[in-house]
ZAMARGU-4260 file (C-alpha; in steps of 0.2 Angstrom, whole numbers, plus 5000, padded with zeros to 4 digits):
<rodrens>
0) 4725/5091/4862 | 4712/5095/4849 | 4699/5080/4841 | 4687/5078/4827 | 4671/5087/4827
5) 4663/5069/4825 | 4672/5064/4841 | 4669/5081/4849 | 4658/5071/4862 | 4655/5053/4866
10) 4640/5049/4878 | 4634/5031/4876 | 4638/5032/4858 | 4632/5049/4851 | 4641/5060/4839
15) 4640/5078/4843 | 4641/5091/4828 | 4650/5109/4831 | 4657/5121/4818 | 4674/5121/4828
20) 4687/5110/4836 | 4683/5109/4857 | 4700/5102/4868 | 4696/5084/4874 | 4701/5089/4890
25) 4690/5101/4893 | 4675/5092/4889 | 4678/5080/4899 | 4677/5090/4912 | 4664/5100/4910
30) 4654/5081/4906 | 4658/5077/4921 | 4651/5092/4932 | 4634/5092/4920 | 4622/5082/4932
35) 4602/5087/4932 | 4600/5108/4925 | 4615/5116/4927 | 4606/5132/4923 | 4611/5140/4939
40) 4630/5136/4940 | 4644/5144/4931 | 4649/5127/4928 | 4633/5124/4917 | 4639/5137/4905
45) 4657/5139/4905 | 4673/5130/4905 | 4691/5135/4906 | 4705/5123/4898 | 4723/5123/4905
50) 4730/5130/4889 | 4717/5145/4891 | 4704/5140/4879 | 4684/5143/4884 | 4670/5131/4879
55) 4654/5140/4881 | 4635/5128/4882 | 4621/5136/4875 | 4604/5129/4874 | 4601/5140/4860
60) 4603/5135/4843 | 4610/5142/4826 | 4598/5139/4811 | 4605/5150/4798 | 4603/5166/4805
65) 4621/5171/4814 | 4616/5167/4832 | 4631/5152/4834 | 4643/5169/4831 | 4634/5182/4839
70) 4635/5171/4856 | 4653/5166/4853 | 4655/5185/4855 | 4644/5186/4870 | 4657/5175/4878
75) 4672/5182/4871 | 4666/5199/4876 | 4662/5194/4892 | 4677/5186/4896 | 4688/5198/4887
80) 4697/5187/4874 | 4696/5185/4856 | 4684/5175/4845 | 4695/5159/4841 | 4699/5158/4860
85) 4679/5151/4861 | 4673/5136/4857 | 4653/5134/4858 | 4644/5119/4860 | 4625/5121/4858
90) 4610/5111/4860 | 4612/5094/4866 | 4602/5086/4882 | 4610/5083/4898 | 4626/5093/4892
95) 4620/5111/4888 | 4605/5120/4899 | 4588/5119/4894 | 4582/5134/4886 | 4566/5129/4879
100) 4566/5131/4859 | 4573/5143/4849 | 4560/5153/4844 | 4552/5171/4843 | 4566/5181/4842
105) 4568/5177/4860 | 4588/5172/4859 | 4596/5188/4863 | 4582/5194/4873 | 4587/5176/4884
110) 4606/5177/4881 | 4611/5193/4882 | 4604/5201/4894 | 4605/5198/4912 | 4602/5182/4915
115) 4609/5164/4907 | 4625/5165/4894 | 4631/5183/4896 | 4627/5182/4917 | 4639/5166/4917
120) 4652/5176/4908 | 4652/5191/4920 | 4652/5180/4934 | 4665/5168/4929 | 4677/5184/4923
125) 4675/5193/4942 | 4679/5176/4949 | 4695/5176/4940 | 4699/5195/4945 | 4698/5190/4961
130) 4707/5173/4959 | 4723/5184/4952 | 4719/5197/4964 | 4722/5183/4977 | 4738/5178/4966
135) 4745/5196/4965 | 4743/5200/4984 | 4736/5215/4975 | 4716/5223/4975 | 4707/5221/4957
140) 4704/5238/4954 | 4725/5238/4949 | 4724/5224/4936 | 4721/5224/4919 | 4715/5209/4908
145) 4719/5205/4889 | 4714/5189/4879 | 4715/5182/4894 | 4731/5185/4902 | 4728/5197/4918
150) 4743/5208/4922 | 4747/5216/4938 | 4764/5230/4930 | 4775/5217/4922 | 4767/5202/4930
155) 4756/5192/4923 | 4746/5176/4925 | 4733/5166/4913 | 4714/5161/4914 | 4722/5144/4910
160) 4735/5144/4924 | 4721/5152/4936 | 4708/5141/4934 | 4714/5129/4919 | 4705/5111/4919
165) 4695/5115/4936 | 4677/5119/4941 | 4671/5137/4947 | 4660/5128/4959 | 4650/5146/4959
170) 4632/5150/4957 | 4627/5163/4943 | 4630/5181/4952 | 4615/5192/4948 | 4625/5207/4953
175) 4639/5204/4942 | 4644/5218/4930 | 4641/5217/4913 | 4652/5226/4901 | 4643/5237/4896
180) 4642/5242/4875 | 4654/5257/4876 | 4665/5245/4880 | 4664/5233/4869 | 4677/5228/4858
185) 4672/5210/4850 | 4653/5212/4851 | 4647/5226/4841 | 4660/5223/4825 | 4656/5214/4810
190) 4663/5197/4815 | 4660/5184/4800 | 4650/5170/4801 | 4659/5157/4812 | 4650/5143/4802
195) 4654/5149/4785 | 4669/5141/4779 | 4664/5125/4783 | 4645/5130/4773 | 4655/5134/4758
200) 4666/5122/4755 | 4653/5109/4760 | 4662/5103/4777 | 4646/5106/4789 | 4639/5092/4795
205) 4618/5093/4793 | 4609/5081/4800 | 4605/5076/4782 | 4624/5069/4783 | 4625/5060/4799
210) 4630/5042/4797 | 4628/5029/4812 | 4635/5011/4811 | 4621/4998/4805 | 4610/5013/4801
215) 4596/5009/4787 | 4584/5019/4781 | 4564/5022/4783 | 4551/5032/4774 | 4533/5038/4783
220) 4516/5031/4773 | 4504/5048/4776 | 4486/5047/4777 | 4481/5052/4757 | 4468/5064/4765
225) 4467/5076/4780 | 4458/5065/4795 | 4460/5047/4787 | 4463/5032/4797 | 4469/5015/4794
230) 4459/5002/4790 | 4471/4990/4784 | 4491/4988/4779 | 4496/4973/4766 | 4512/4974/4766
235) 4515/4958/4753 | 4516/4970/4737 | 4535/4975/4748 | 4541/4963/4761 | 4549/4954/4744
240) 4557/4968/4738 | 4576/4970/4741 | 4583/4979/4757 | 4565/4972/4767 | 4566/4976/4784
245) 4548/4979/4791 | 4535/4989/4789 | 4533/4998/4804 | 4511/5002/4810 | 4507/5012/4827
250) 4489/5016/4827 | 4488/5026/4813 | 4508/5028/4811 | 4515/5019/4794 | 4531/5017/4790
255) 4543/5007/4780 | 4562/5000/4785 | 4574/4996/4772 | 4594/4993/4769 | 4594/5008/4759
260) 4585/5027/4755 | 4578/5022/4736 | 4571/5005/4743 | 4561/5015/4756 | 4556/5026/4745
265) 4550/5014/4733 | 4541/5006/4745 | 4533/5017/4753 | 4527/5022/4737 | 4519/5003/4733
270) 4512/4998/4750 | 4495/4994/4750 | 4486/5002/4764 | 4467/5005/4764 | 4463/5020/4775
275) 4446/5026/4779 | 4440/5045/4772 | 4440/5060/4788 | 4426/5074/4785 | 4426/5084/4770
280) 4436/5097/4772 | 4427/5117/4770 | 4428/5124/4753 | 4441/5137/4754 | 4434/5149/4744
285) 4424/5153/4760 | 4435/5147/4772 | 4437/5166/4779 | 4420/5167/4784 | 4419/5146/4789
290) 4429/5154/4805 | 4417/5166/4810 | 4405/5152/4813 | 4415/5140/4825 | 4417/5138/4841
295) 4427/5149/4847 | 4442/5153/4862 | 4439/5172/4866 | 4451/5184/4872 | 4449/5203/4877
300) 4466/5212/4876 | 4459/5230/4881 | 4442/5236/4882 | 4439/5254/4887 | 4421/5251/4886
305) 4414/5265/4876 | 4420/5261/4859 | 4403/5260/4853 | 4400/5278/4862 | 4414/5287/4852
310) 4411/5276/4834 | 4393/5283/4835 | 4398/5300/4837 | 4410/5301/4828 | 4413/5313/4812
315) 4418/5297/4799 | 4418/5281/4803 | 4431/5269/4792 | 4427/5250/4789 | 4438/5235/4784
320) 4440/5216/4782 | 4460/5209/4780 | 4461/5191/4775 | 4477/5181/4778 | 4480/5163/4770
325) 4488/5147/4779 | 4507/5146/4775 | 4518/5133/4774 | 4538/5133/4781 | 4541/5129/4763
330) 4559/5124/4769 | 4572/5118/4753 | 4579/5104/4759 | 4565/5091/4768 | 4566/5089/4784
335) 4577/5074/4790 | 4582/5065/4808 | 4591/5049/4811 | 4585/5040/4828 | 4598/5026/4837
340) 4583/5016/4850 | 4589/5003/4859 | 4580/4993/4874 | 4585/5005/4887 | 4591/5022/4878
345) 4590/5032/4865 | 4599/5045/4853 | 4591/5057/4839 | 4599/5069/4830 | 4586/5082/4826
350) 4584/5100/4819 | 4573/5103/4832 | 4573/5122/4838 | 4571/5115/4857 | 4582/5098/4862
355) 4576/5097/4880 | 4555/5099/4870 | 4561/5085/4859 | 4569/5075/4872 | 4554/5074/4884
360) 4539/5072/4870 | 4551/5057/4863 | 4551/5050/4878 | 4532/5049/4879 | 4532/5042/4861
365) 4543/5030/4865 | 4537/5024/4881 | 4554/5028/4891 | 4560/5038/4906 | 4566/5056/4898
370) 4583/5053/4906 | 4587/5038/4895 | 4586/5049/4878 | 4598/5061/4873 | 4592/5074/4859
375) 4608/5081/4850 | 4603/5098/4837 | 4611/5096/4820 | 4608/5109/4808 | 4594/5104/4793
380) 4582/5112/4784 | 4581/5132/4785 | 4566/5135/4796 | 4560/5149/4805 | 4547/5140/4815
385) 4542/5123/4815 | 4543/5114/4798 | 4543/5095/4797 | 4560/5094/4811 | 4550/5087/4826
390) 4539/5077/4816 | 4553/5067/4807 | 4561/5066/4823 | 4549/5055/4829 | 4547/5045/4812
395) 4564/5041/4816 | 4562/5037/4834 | 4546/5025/4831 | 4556/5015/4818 | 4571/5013/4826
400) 4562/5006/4841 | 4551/4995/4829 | 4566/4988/4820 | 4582/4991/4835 | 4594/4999/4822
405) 4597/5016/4818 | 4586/5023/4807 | 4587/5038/4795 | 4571/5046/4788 | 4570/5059/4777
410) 4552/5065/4772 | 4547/5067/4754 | 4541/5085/4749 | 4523/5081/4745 | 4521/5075/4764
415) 4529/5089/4771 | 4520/5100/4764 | 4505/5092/4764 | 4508/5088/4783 | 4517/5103/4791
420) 4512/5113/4804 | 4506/5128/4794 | 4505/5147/4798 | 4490/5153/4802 | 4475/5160/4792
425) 4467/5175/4798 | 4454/5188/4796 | 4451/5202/4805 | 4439/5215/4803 | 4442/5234/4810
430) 4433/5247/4814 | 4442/5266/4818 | 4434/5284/4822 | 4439/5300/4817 | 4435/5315/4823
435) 4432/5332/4814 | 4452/5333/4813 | 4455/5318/4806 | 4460/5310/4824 | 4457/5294/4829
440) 4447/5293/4844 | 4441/5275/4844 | 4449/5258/4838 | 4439/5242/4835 | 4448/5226/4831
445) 4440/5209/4830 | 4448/5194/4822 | 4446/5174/4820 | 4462/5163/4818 | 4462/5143/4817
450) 4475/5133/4827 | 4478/5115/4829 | 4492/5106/4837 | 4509/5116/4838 | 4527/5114/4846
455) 4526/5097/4853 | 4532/5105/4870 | 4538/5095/4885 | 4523/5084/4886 | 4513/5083/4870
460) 4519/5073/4855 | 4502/5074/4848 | 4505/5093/4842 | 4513/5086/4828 | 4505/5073/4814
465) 4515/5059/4823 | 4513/5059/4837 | 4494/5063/4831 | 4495/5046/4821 | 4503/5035/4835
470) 4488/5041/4846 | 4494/5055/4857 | 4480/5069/4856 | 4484/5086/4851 | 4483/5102/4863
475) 4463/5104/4866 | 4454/5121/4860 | 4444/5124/4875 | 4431/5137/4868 | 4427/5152/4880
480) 4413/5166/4875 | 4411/5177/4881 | 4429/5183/4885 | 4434/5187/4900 | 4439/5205/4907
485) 4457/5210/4903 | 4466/5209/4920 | 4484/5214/4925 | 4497/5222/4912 | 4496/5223/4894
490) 4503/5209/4886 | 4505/5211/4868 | 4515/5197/4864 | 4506/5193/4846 | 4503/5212/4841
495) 4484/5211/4841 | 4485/5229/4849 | 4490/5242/4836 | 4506/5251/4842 | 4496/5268/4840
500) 4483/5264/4856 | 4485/5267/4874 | 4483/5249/4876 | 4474/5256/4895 | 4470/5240/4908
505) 4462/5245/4924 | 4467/5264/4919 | 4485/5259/4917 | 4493/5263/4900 | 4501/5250/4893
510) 4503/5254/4874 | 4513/5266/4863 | 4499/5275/4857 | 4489/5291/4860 | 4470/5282/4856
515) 4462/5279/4872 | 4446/5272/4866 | 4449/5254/4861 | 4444/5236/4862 | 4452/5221/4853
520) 4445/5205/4854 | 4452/5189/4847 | 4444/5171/4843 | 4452/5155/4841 | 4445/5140/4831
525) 4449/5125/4829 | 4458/5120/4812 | 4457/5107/4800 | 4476/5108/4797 | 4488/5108/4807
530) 4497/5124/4813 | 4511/5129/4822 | 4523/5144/4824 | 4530/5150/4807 | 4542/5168/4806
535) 4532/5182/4814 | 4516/5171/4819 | 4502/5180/4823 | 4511/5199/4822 | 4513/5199/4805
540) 4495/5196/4801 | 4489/5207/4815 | 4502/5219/4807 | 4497/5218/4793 | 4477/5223/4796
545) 4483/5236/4808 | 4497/5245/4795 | 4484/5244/4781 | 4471/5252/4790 | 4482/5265/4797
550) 4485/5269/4780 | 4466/5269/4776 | 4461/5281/4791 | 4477/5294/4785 | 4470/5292/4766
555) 4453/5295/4777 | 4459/5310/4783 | 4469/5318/4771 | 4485/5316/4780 | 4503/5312/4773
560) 4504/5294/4782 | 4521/5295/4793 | 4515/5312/4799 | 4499/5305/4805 | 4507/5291/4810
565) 4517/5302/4821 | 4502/5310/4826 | 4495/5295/4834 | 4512/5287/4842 | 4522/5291/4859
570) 4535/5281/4860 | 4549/5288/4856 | 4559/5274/4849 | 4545/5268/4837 | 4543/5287/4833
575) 4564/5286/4827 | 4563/5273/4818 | 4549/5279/4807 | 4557/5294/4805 | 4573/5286/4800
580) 4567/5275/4786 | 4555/5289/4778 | 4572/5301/4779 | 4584/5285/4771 | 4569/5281/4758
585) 4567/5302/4755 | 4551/5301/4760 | 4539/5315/4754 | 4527/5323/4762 | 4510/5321/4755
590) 4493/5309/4755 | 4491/5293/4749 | 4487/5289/4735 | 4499/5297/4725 | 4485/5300/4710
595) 4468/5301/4705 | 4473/5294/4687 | 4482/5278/4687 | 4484/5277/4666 | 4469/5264/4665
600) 4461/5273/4650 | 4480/5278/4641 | 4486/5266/4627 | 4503/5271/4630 | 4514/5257/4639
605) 4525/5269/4649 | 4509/5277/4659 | 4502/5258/4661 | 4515/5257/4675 | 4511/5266/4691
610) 4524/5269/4705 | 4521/5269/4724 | 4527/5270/4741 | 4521/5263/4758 | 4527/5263/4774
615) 4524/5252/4792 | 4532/5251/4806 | 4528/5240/4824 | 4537/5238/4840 | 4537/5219/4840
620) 4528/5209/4855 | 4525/5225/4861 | 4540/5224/4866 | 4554/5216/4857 | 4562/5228/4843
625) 4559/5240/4832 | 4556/5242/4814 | 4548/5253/4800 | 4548/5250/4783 | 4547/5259/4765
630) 4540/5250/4750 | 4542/5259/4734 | 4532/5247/4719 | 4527/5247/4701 | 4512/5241/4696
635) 4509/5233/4679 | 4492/5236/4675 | 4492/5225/4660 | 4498/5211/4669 | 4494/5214/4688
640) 4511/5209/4691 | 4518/5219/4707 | 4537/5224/4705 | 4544/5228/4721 | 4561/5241/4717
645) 4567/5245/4733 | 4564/5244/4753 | 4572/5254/4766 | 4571/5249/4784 | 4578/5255/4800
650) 4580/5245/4817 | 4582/5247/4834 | 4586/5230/4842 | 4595/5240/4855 | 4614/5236/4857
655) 4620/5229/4841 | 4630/5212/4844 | 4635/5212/4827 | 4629/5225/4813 | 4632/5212/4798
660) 4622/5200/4806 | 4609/5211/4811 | 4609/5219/4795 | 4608/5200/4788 | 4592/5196/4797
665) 4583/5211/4792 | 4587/5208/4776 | 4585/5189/4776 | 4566/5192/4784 | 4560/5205/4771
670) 4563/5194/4757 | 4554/5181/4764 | 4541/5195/4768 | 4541/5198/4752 | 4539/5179/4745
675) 4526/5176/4757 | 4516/5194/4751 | 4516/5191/4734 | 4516/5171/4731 | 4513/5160/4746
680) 4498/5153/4748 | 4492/5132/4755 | 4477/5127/4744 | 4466/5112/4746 | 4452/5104/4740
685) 4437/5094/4748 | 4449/5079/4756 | 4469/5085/4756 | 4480/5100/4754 | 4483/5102/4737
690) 4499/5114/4735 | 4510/5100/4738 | 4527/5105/4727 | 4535/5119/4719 | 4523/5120/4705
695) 4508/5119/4716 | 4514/5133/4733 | 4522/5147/4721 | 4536/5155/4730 | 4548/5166/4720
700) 4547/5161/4702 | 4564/5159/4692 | 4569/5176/4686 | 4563/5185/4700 | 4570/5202/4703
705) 4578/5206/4719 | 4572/5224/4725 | 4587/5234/4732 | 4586/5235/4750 | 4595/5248/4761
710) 4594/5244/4780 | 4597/5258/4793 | 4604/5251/4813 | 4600/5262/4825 | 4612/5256/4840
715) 4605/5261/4857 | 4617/5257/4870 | 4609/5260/4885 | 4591/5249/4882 | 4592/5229/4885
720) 4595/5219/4869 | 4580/5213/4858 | 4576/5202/4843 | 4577/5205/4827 | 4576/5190/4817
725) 4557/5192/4814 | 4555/5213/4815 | 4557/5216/4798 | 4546/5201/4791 | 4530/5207/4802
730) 4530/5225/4793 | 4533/5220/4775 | 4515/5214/4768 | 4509/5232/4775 | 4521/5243/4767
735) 4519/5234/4750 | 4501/5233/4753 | 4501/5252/4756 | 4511/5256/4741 | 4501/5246/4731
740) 4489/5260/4736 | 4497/5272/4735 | 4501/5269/4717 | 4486/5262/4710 | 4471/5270/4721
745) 4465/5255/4726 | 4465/5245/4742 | 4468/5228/4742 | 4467/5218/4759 | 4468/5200/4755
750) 4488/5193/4755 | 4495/5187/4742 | 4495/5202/4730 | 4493/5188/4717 | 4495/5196/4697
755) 4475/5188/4696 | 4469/5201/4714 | 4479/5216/4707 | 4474/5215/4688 | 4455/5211/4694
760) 4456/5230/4702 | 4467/5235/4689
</rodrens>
């Protein structure tokens, strides 16, 4: 018996979302065995129907980027039966484990691997070997399975009539075998996108489209500058209007409650509050160097102590400063939740990246035990990172509570953007050696970076300008100076270690590069915005810095730059990948830049284009995929405008789930690479954020020309798997910044190559 996906699971009221149809039966059952974390149990992950069918629990979430099909095929692989026998339920508290968020390209890495989704699979197929084996009256090392069915010669029995509509009652096995990729035959192909039909022909439920009965609708009064407070709400000018329900005030928290969206809307936009000015904010024209003066969290990631030594005797010294802007999620759709509070539980239907996060900081919101609300993921906004999706939840939450009705809120554009948690700002200053070859023997990296709040967490609703508002406190910067002595292992989690470094702790070697003298020091700030995660945070502006100067040591040498990349790198993956893009993208060998005369004196319009190619590569987190990337630009010298033809990547993410997919992300993350390099930047003046629409945070512009983009998979079978949603996106701003060199001569290290930067150097 099959049910509506709105009916796919009933707890105390709440409507679970899936892209596919789950058998009653078997969620029943598997509800009922879900008590406390079910992390470690088969149980917790898997379930067995009686007509055969599998539903799978992943914590897990799919936000646009193929995972809900790429761990569909995890589990049919694992089991040995097709796609359309799996049914995957993801996300929800107190029915599917807690996996933290979905974040930093950790979902495969997590899920595929040893441990969690895939473990659960291997266990649960070797349990039901042996179970037929026990049926047969023969050993397993004589049966066969297919789709499900185990067959013994001519007999044969079914998962269904093994174990059909019964627990395992088994802990994970962490000796189970995995199958290993050579003998794959679901993951590894190009399955489609599971969720697709339904996209296209506009059947998916996002959380934009849940309906609950006797829900209304509210809509958040922001402060109308950064740091304001309320003073005072009148709320006469909109407690006559039709729809009135209340106006909602926690501390600083204002909201409006009406029958119906436009009435909110409306309202919210005529309320009279009166809110009392936060500090002026610091001009951004110097915000770069603002950092360098604040107080300041340290951190040492190496130091071999004698950088100073080898940069004063070294045969050239190269200098440079690279400056990152704050960035906005900039997500299409506004972020939207609806919340169900009654007296002693509570439902939200969220986007959040992390339901069991959401669930807990609620609850501290809210004033109520954990265990009495349920978070349930439904798809909104396409976010990579952490747009307005927790914040909304808890607009919702709040007024639900306040009113006891479901409540809908969806935020306006202007106070998402102006209210986000942004990506960080950054500059970074860096110092390299070179000897009287051209090699570096000495590598100097200092950076300042400004954070404020974050992912809300398990415990801290004020990471978020909600839970800021109603009174919770964000995270606390705790400055530390001077930094401490790196201790332990590398850990190179945000890339502020250049991959061409021996990365050397305690006179262990923990990098993938040959440069042994090295210090990298970083310094945290406090923001006046918020900031939170946002696709590649951190590693793609320490990329950035450290592909760009690469770049400017091999010009400084005289040196083709993948040869003197190679020069400088030991890892033999990272060393492929290079080699594969720059072989795809017909690299050739030569220095950057490409000429002396860039056509600035010709009157001719054909020579006042120049061409160029760059190229970057990283191993991200230091361990978490590989990329490189070739950028081949022109350059319009009468106009500074920067027209991107083509970029070649190659990847190793080490066993490929699912080449389309992979190939999807990679390409998916360079074009966002590529917006937020050229376009993207948050501006603000002395009181508020100012880029607050379309017109004001320039993305791509109508018309915009779509580079070709050729992406080569390296598949190595025998490594663990590794991310690759954000590999391709932390490499892009070099490799166009590099060719913008290469092309023009002129080195420019402050993103976004805006048509004003490039034509000033022009």
């Amino acid at each position: 018996m099959s049910t509506s996906r709105r009916a796919i699971l009933k707890s105390g009221g709440a409507l679970i979302v899936s892209f596919a149809f789950t058998p009653a039966e078997v969620l029943g059952q598997a509800l009922a065995t879900l008590v406390g974390n079910p992390s470690q149990e088969v149980d917790g992950w898997l379930a067995i129907g009686a007509d055969g069918s599998i539903t799978a629990y992943t914590g897990k979430c799919e936000m646009g980027q193929g995972l809900y099909t790429a761990q569909t095929q995890l589990v049919a692989e694992e089991l040995c039966v097709r796609v359309e026998r799996v049914r995957l339920i993801q996300c929800v508290t107190g029915t599917t484990p807690d996996q933290g968020v979905t974040s930093g390209a950790q979902s495969h890495p997590q899920n595929f691997n040893h441990a969690n989704l895939a473990l659960a699979g291997a266990t649960a197929r070797e349990a039901l070997m042996q179970m037929a084996s026990q049926h047969f009256g023969t050993p397993v090392d004589q049966l066969s399975v297919r789709d499900g069915v185990v067959t013994h010669q001519t007999r044969k029995v079914t998962y269904g009539e093994l174990i059909g509509g019964r627990r395992f009652n088994l802990s994970l096995n962490a000796g189970a075998t995995r199958r290993h990729p050579r003998e794959w035959t679901v993951l590894g192909t190009p399955v489609k996108r599971l969720d697709m039909p339904e996209m296209v022909t506009g059947r998916l439920e996002y959380v934009h489209n849940v309906r609950v009965s006797g829900m209304v609708h509210g809509r958040v009064v922001r402060p109308p500058t950064v740091g304001a407070t309320v003073v005072s709400v009148d709320d006469s000018s909109v407690s006559g209007m039709p729809g009135f329900i209340k106006v909602v005030i926690k501390k600083d928290f204002v909201g409006v409650v009406f029958e119906k969206q436009w009435q909110a809307v409306q309202a919210a936009n005529r309320l009279k509050a009166t809110w009392k000015p936060g500090p002026a904010l610091p001009p951004q024209a110097t915000f770069h160097d603002h950092m360098r003066t604040l107080p300041s969290r340290d951190t040492l990631l190496v130091d071999s102590k004698d950088v100073d030594a080898r940069l004063a005797s070294a045969a050239q010294v190269v200098r440079a400063t690279y400056l990152h802007p704050y960035h906005m999620h900039g997500s299409v759709g506004a972020s939207c939740a609806v919340a169900d509070v009654k007296a002693d539980s509570a439902t939200v239907w969220s986007p959040t990246q992390g339901v069991y996060p959401q669930r807990d900081s609620c609850a501290l919101l809210l004033g109520m035990p954990k265990e009495k609300v349920k978070v349930i993921y439904t798809r909104g906004s396409g976010c990579y990172g952490i747009n307005g999706a927790d914040t909304v939840s808890y607009d919702a939450a709040l007024m639900s509570q306040a009113v006891g009705r479901p409540v809908r809120v969806q935020l306006s554009r202007k106070d998402e953007m102006a209210h986000e948690n942004f990506g960080l700002a950054f500059v970074v200053d860096q110092r390299a050696g070179l000897d009287r070859d051209g090699n570096i023997i000495a590598w100097d990296y200092e950076a300042w970076s400004p954070v404020r709040g974050g992912r809300p967490g398990y415990g801290q609703p004020g990471n978020q300008v909600t839970g800021y508002l109603a009174g919770f406190p964000p995270a606390r910067l705790a400055p530390r100076s001077p930094a401490p002595a790196p201790t332990g292992l590398l850990a190179n989690g945000q890339n502020v270690v250049p991959s061409y470094v021996a990365g050397a702790i305690n006179g262990v070697s923990g990098g993938t590069g040959t440069v042994t003298g090295e210090r990298m020091l970083s310094h945290v700030v406090e923001s006046p915005f918020w900031t939170g995660p946002l696709r590649s945070p951190n590693r793609l502006q320490n990329t950035f810095a450290h592909e760009c100067m690469m770049d400017e040591l091999a010009a400084a040498a005289k040196a083709d730059p993948v040869e003197y990349r190679l020069r400088h790198l030991r890892d033999p993956r990272l060393r492929a990948v290079l080699q594969a893009a720059a072989k795809a993208a017909h690299w050739q060998t030569r220095p950057s830049p490409a000429r002396s005369d860039v056509g600035r004196n010709s009157s001719s319009a054909a020579s006042r284009i120049v061409s160029g190619r760059g190229i970057a590569c990283v191993l991200y987190e230091g361990d978490n995929g590989y990329c490189a990337m070739v950028a081949e630009v022109d350059i319009h010298l009468d106009t500074g405008a920067v027209d991107v033809k083509r970029l070649t990547m190659a990847l190793d993410c080490g066993p490929i789930s699912n080449p389309d997919g992979l190939r999807n992300q990679a390409e998916g993350g360079a074009l966002h690479g590529l917006s937020r390099t050229l376009f993207e930047e948050v501006t603000w003046d002395a009181e508020k954020v100012t880029s607050v629409d379309w017109r004001t945070y320039r993305t791509f512009p109508v018309g915009f020309r779509v580079p070709a983009i050729e992406t080569v998979l390296i598949n190595t079978m025998d490594a663990e798997a590794n991310g690759a949603g954000e590999t391709s996106i932390t490499v892009t701003p070099a490799a166009i910044g590099n060719a913008i060199f290469d092309a023009m001569g002129v080195r420019l290290r402050q993103v976004p190559f805006t048509p004003e930067r490039v034509g000033s150097r022009a």
